[in-house]
C-alpha positions as CSV (number, residue, x, y, z in Angstrom):
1,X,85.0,336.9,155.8
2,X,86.8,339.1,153.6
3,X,90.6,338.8,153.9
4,X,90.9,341.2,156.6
5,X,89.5,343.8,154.6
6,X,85.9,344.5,156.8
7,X,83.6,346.7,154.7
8,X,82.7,350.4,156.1
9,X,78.9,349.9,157.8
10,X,77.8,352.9,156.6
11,X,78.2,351.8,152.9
12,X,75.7,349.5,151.6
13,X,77.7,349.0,148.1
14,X,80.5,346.8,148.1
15,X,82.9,345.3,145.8
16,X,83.9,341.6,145.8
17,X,87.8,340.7,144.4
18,X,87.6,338.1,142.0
19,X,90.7,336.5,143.2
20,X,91.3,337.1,146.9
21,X,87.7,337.2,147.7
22,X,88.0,340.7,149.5
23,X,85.2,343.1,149.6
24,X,85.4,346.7,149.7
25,X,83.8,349.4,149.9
26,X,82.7,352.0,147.5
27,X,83.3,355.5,148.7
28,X,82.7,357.6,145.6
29,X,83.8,356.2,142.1
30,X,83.9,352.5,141.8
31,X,87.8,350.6,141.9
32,X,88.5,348.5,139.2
33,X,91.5,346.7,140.4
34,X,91.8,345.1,144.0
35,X,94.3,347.3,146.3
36,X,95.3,344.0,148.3
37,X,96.4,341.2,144.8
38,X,95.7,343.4,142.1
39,X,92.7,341.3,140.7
40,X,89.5,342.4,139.2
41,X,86.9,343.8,141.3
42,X,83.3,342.9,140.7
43,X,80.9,345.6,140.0
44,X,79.1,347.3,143.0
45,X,76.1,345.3,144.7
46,X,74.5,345.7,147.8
47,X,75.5,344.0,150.8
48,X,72.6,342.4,151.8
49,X,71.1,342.0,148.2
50,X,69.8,338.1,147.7
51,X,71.8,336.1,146.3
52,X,69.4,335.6,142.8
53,X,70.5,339.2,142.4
54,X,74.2,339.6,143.9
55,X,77.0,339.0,141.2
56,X,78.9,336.8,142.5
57,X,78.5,333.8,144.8
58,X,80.2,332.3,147.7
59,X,82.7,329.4,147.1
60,X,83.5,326.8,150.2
61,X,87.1,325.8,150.2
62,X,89.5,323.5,153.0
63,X,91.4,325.5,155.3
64,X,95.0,326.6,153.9
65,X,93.8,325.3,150.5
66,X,94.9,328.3,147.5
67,X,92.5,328.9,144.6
68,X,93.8,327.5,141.3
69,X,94.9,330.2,139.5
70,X,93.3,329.9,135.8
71,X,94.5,328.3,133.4
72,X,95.0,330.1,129.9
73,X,92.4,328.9,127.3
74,X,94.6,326.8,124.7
75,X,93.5,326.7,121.2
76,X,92.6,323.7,119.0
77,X,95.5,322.3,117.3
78,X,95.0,322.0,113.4
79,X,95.3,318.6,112.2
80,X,98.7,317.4,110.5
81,X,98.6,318.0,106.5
82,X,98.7,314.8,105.3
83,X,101.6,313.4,103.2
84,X,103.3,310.7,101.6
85,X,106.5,309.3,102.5
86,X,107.5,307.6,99.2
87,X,105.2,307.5,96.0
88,X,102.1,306.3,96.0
89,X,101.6,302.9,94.3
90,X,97.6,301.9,95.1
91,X,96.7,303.0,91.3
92,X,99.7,301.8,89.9
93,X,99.0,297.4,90.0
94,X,96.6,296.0,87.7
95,X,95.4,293.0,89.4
96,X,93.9,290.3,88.2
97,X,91.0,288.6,90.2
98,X,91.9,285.8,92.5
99,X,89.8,282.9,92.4
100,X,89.1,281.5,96.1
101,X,90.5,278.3,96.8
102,X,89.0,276.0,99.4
103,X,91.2,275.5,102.2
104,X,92.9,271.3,101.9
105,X,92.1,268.5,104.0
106,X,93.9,266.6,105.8
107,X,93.7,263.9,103.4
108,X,94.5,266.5,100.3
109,X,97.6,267.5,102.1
110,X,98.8,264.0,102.7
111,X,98.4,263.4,99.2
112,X,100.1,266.8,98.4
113,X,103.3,265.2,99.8
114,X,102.9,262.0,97.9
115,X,106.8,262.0,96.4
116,X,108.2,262.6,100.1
117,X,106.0,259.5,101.2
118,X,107.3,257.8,98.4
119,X,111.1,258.6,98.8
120,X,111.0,258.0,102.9
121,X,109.7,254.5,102.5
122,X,112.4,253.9,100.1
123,X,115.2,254.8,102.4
124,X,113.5,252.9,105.2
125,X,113.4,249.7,103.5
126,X,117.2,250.1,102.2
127,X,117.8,250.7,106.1
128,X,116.1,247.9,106.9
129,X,117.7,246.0,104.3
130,X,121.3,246.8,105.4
131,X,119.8,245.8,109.1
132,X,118.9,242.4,108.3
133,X,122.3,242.0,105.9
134,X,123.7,243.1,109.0
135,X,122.3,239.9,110.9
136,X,122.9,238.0,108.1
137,X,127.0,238.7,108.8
138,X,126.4,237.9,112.8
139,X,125.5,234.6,112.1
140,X,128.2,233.8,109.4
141,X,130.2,234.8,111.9
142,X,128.7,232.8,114.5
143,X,129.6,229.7,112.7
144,X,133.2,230.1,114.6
145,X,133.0,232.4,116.9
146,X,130.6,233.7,119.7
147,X,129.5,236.9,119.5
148,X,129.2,239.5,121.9
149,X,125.4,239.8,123.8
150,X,125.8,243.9,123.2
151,X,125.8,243.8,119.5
152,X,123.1,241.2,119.6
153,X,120.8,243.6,121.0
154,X,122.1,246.2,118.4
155,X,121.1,243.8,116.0
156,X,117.9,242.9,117.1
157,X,116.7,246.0,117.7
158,X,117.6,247.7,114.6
159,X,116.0,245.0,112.5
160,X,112.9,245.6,114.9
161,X,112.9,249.2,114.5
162,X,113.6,249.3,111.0
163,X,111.0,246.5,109.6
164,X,108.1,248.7,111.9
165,X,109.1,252.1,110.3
166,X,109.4,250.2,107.0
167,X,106.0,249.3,107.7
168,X,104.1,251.9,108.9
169,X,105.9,254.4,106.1
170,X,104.5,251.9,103.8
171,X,100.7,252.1,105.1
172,X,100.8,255.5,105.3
173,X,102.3,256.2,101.6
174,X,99.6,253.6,100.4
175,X,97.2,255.2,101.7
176,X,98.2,258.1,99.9
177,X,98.8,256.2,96.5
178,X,94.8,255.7,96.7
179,X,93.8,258.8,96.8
180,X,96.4,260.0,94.2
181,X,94.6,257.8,92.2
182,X,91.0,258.9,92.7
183,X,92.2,262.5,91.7
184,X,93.9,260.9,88.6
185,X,90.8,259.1,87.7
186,X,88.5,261.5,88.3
187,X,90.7,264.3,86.0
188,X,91.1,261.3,83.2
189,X,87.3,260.7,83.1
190,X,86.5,264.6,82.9
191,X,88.5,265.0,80.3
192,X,86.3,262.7,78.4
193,X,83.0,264.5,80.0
194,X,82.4,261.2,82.2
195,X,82.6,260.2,85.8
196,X,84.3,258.0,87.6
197,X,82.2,254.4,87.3
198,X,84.2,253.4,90.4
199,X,83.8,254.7,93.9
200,X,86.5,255.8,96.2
201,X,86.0,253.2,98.8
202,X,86.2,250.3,95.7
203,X,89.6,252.1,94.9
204,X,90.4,251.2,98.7
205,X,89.5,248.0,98.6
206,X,91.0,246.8,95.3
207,X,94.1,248.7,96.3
208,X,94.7,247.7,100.2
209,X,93.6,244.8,100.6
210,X,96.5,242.1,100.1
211,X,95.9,239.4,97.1
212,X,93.5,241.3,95.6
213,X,95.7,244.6,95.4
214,X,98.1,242.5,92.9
215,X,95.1,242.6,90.3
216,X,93.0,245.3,90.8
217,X,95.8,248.1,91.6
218,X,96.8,247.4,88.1
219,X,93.9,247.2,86.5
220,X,92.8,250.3,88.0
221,X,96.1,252.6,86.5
222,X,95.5,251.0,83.1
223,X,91.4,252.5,83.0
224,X,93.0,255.9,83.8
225,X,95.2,255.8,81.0
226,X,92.8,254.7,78.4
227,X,90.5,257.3,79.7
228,X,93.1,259.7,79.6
229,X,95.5,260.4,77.2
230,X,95.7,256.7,76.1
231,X,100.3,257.5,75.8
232,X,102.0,253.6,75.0
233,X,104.6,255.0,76.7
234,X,102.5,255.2,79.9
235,X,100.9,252.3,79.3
236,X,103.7,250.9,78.8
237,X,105.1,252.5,82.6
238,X,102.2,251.1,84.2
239,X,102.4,247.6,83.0
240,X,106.5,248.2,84.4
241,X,105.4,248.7,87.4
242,X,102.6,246.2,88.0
243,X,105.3,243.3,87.4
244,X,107.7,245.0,89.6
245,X,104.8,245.0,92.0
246,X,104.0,241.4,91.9
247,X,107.9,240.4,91.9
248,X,107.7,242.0,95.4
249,X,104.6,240.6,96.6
250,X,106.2,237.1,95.8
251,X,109.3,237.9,97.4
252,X,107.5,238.9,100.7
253,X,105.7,236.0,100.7
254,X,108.6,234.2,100.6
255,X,110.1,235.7,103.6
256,X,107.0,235.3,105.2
257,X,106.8,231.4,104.6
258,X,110.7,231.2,106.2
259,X,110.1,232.2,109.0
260,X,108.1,229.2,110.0
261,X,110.7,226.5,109.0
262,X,112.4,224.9,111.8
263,X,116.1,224.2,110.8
264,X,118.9,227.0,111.1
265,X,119.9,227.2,108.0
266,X,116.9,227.5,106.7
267,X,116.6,230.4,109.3
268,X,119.6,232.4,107.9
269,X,118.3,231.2,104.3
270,X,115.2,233.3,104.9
271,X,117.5,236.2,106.6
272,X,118.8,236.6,103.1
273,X,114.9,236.6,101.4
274,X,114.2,239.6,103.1
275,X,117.3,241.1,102.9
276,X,116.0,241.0,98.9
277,X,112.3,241.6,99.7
278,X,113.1,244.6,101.3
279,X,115.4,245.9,98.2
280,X,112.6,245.0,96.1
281,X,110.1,246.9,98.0
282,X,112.6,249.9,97.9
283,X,112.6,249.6,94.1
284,X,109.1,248.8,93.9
285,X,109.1,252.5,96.0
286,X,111.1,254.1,93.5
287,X,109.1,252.9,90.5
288,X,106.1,254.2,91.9
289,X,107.6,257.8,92.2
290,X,108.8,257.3,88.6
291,X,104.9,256.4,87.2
292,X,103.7,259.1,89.5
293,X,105.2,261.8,87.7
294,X,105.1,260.3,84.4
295,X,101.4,260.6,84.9
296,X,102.4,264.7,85.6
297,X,104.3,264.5,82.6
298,X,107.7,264.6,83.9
299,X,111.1,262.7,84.5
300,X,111.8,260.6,88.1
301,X,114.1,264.2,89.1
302,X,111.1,266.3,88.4
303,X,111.9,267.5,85.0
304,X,109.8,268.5,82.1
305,X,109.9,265.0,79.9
306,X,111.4,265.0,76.8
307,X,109.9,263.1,74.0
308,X,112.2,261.9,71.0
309,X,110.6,260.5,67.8
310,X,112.8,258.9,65.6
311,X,112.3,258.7,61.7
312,X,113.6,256.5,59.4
313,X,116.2,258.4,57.0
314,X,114.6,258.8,53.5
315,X,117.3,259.8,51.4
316,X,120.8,257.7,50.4
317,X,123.8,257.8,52.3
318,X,126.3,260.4,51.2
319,X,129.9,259.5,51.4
320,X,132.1,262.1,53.5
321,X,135.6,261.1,52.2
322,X,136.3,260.8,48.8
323,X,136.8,257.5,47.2
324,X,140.2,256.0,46.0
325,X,140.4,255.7,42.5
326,X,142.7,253.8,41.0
327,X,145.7,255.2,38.3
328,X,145.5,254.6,34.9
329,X,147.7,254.5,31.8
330,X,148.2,258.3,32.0
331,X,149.2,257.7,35.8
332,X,151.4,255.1,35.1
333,X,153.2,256.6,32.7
334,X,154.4,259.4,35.0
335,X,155.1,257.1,37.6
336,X,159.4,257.3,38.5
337,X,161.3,254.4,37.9
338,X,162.0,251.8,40.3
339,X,165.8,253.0,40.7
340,X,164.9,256.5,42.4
341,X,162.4,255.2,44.6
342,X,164.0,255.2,47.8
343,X,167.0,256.7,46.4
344,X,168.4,259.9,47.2
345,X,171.5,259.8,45.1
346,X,169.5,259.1,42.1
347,X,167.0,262.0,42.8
348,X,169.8,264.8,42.5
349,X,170.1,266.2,39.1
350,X,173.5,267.6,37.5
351,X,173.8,271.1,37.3
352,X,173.6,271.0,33.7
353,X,170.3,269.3,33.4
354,X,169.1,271.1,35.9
355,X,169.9,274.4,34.0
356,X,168.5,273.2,31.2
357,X,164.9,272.5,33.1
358,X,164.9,276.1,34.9
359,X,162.9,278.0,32.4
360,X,160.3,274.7,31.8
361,X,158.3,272.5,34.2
362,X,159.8,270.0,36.0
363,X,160.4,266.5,34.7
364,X,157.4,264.2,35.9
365,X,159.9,261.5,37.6
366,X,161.7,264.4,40.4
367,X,158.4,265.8,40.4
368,X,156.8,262.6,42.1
369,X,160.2,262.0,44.0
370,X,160.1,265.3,45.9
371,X,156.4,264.2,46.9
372,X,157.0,260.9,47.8
């Protein structure tokens, strides 16, 4: 097959079209371009020259199927110069190496968040406070009238709700207070070059457990300030607090013991108990925040504490108004008499004496009249 075109038999030389695939024959001087599409002939073979020797080689194609026609080489695209957008700033920053820091616990975070414990549980116990106070009014009001069984269950529940939060916050934060404690220790005795006699779970027990926490919680603060920077002032904080903290204790107990008396008064007697129990645990709260960061070396707001030392004064007094001295004989002799004193008539001088007295000073009597 040769598109139509059929090759003269009597030539044995043909000449393939590289596009159309026509051969034809060469009569004389060999074509160069195809008479049929204009493409490029191949150069002269024989017809029936095997195909290791023939040019060109046969191509199998579908029916009705055109050749691609080729498609122009394209050259590599250079890469994109870089640039800059802004200027450059790597060289510029002289930084310091970073020390790695090992990720926190779970426990090191709670303790992280030590003064949020600290004020939650205070606010719980106030609400819990105003819930029982609020009780406290139902049944003063009860006395005479009866109350409605809606705001009884209001009550109830809010004094429910509120003394369990109040609890659990106050679990939680102590459990944080002991290991704020460890860390304080353990920085108080390496400051001295020691360890810690005391092991963490000893802090837990001594701190946790009820009774014994009234003695050793205390006794535990005071070691870390003589350790540490042995401040009165501290000292002083800490012994503060530990009072505050067995004031509470003995208030709870309180309201713990009237719960199991019998008569009604005594009933609402103990509603008012731990209306004050829980106002002391809120203040006992507070306190706690307040020795916390007086340990850190600041005010209850957070602020850098200021420290004021007062000296005694070492020099004498000085006077800032000048002392009255009384008039002498000199004084008293210029003093006017007791007739123009108070006297206006008396203080006007005639014409005549006053000429006389313009060129001089003026007499001593109209001189202490015009003052007075």
């Amino acid at each position: 097959m040769n598109g139509g075109h059929v090759a003269d038999p009597r030539s044995a030389v043909v000449q393939p079209c590289a596009r159309c695939g026509a051969r034809w024959a060469v009569q004389g001087k060999p074509l160069h371009w195809c008479p049929r599409c204009h493409g490029v002939l191949l150069s002269p073979a024989a017809v029936d020259a095997p195909p290791a020797r023939r040019n060109y080689r046969w191509v199998a194609r579908p029916p009705g199927r055109k050749s691609a026609p080729p498609q122009p080489s394209r050259r590599p695209v250079a890469p994109e110069t870089p640039r800059y957008t802004q200027i450059p700033r790597w060289g510029l920053q002289d930084r310091l190496p970073q020390e790695s820091v090992a990720p926190r616990t779970r426990f090191e975070t709670l303790i992280a968040r030590l003064p949020l414990l600290l004020i939650t549980t205070a606010i719980v116990y106030g609400v819990a406070a105003l819930a029982e106070l609020g009780r406290y009014g139902i049944l003063l009001r009860n006395r005479t009238r009866l109350i409605q069984p809606a705001l009884l269950w209001i009550s109830d529940g809010a004094v429910t709700v509120s003394a369990i939060a109040a609890a659990l916050a106050a679990l939680v934060t102590a459990v944080a207070l002991v290991g704020w404690l460890a860390q304080t220790r353990r920085t108080a005795y390496a400051g001295v070059g020691r360890r810690d006699p005391r092991p963490r779970f000893e802090l837990f027990l001594g701190c946790l457990v009820p009774v014994v926490n009234l003695v050793w919680a205390g006794v535990f603060l005071t070691e870390a300030v003589r350790e540490g920077d042995d401040d009165p002032r501290l000292l002083r904080a800490v012994r503060i607090w530990w009072a505050a903290w067995v004031f509470n204790a003995v208030l709870v107990t309180a309201a713990v013991l009237y719960r199991f008396t019998s008569s009604l008064q005594a009933r609402a007697d103990g509603v008012m108990v731990t209306v004050w129990a829980d106002l002391a645990a809120a203040g006992v709260a507070v306190l706690t925040l307040w020795l916390v960061r007086a340990f850190a070396g600041v005010d209850l707001r957070g602020r850098p504490a200021r420290i004021t030392r007062w000296l005694p004064a070492t020099t004498p007094a000085t006077s800032v108004i000048e002392p009255v001295h009384p008039a002498g004989a000199e004084g008293a002799g210029r003093r006017a008499p007791n007739d123009a004193v108070g006297n206006d008539e008396a203080t006007v001088q005639n014409p005549e004496t006053a000429t006389a007295s313009a060129d001089g000073a003026p007499e001593p009597e109209h001189e202490e009249v015009l003052a007075k």
